[in-house]
C-alpha positions as CSV (number, residue, x, y, z in Angstrom):
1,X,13.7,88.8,89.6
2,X,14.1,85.4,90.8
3,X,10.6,84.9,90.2
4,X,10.7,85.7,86.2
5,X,13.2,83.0,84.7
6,X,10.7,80.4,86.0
7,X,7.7,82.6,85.1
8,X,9.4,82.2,81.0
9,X,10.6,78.7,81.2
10,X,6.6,78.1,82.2
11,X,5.5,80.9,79.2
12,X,7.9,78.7,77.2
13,X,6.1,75.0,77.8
14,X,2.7,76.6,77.4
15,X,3.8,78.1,74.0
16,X,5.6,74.9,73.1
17,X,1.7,73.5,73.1
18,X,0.5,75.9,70.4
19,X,-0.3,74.1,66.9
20,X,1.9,75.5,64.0
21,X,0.4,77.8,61.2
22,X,3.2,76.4,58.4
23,X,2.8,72.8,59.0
24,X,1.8,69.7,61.3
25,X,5.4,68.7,62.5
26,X,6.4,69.9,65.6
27,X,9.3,72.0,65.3
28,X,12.1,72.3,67.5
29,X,15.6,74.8,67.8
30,X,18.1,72.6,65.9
31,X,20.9,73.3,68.4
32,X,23.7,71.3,66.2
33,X,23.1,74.0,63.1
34,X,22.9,76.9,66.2
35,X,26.5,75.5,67.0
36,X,27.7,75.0,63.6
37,X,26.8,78.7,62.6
38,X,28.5,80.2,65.3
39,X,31.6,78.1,64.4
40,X,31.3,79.0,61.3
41,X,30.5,82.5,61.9
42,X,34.0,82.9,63.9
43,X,36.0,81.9,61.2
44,X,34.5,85.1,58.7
45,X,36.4,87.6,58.1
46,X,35.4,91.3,59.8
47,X,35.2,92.7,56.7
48,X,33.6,90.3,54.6
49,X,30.3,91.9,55.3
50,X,27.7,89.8,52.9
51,X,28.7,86.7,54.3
52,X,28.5,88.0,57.5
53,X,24.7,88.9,56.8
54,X,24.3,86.0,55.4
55,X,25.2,83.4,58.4
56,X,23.6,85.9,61.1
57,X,20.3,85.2,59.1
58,X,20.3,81.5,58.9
59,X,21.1,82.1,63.0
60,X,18.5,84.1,63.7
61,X,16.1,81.4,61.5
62,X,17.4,78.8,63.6
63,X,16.6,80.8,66.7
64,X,13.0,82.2,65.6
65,X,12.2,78.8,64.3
66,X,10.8,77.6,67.8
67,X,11.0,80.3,70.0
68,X,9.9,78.1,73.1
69,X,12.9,75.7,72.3
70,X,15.4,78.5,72.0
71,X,14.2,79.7,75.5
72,X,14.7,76.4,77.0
73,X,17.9,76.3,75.3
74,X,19.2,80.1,76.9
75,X,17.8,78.7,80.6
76,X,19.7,75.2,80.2
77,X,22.6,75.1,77.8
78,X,23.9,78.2,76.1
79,X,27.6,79.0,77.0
80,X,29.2,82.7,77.9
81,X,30.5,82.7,74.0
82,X,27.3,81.5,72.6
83,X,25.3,84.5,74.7
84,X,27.7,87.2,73.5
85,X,27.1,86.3,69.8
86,X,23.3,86.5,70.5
87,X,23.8,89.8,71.2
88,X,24.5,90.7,68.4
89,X,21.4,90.6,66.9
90,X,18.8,90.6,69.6
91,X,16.7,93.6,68.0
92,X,17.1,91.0,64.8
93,X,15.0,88.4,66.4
94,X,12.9,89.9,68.5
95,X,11.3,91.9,65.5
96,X,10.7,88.3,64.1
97,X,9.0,86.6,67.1
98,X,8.5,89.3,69.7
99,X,8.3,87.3,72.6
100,X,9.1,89.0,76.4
101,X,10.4,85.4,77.0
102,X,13.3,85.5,75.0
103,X,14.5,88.8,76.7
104,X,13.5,87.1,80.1
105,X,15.7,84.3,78.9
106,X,18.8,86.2,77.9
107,X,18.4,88.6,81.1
108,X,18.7,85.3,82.7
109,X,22.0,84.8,81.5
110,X,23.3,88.2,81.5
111,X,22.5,87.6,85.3
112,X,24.3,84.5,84.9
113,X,27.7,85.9,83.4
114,X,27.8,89.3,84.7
115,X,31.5,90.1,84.0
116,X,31.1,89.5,80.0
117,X,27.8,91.2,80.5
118,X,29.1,94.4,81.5
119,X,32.6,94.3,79.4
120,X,30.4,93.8,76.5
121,X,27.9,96.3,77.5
122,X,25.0,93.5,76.8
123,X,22.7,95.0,78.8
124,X,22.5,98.2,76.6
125,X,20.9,95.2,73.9
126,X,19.2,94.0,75.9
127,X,16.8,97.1,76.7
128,X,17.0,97.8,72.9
129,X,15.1,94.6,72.7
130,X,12.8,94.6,75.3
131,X,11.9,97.9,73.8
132,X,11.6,96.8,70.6
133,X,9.2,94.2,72.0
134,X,7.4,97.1,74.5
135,X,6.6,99.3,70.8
136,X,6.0,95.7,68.7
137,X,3.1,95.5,71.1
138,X,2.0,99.2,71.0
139,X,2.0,98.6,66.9
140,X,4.2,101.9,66.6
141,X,5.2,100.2,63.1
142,X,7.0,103.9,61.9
143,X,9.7,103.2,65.4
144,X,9.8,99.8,64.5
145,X,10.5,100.3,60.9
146,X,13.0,102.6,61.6
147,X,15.0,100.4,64.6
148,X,14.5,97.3,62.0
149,X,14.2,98.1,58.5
150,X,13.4,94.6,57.0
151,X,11.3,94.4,60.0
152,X,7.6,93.0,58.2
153,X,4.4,94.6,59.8
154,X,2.3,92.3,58.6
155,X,4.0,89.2,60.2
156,X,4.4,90.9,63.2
157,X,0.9,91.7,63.3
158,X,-0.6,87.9,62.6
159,X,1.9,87.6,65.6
160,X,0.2,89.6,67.9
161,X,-2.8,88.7,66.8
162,X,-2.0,84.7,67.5
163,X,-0.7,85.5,70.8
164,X,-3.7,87.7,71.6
165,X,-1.7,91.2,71.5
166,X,-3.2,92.8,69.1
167,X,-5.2,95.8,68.9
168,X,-7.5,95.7,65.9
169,X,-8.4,99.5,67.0
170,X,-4.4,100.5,65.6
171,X,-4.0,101.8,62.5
172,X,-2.3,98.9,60.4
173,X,0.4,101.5,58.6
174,X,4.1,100.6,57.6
175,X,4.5,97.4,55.2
């Protein structure tokens, strides 16, 4: 395994190269607003369930914004408490941008804090995800669907197909 963190960080540079459909400006994980959500996401109330939704989307735009950054951000400066509230939604944001170097990333750290990894039982998530990511790239949209119901095929789909992944011989299905 020692061989895979550095194997992402390098899938993560590579990426970082790749010109952006929605606009000209290089975009990069704003890791202030990552910090600021989490803050603020501490401070909600368990039950208070919309707002809740509410900040763990504008986390998970932050973190699908620039999916290279946010891996060079799990390899270099996310915190125990900061990797415990990603794992909250990791099936989340890996049905946005299913990329095996975001799992590689957070397998990193679970490596990395291995006490709060098993307390938490984070490595459950994590297999979710990387399954999630395993049928993404099969294109078993009615799985997918099912494990992520706002999950959109047809963004996952130009996905694959600007990374390469995707088989134009599957049948498009789901919506």
């Amino acid at each position: 395994m020692a061989g895979k963190p550095r194997q992402a960080e390098e899938t993560a540079v590579k990426n970082e190269s790749l010109p952006s459909r929605q606009t000209k400006e290089k975009k990069t994980m704003d890791i202030r607003k990552f910090k600021e959500l989490i803050a603020k996401r501490e401070k909600i109330h368990p039950e208070d369930y919309l707002t809740i939704e509410h900040c763990d989307k504008e986390l998970i735009d932050v973190l699908c914004e620039d999916m290279p950054g946010t891996i060079k951000y799990l390899y270099s400066e996310c915190t125990v408490e900061e990797f415990l509230w990603l794992s909250e939604f990791f099936e989340e944001t890996v049905a946005r941008v299913p990329d095996m170097g975001y799992v590689d990333g957070l397998r990193y750290l679970a490596q990395k804090y291995p006490k709060e990894t098993k307390e938490y039982r984070v490595e459950y998530f994590l297999n979710s995800a990387q399954y999630l990511i395993e049928e993404i790239e099969a294109q078993n949209w009615p799985l997918v669907k099912e494990v992520v119901p706002e999950a959109s095929v047809p963004a996952l789909r130009e996905w694959l197909r600007s990374h390469g992944k995707l088989n134009e011989n599957q049948p498009q299905g789901g919506a």
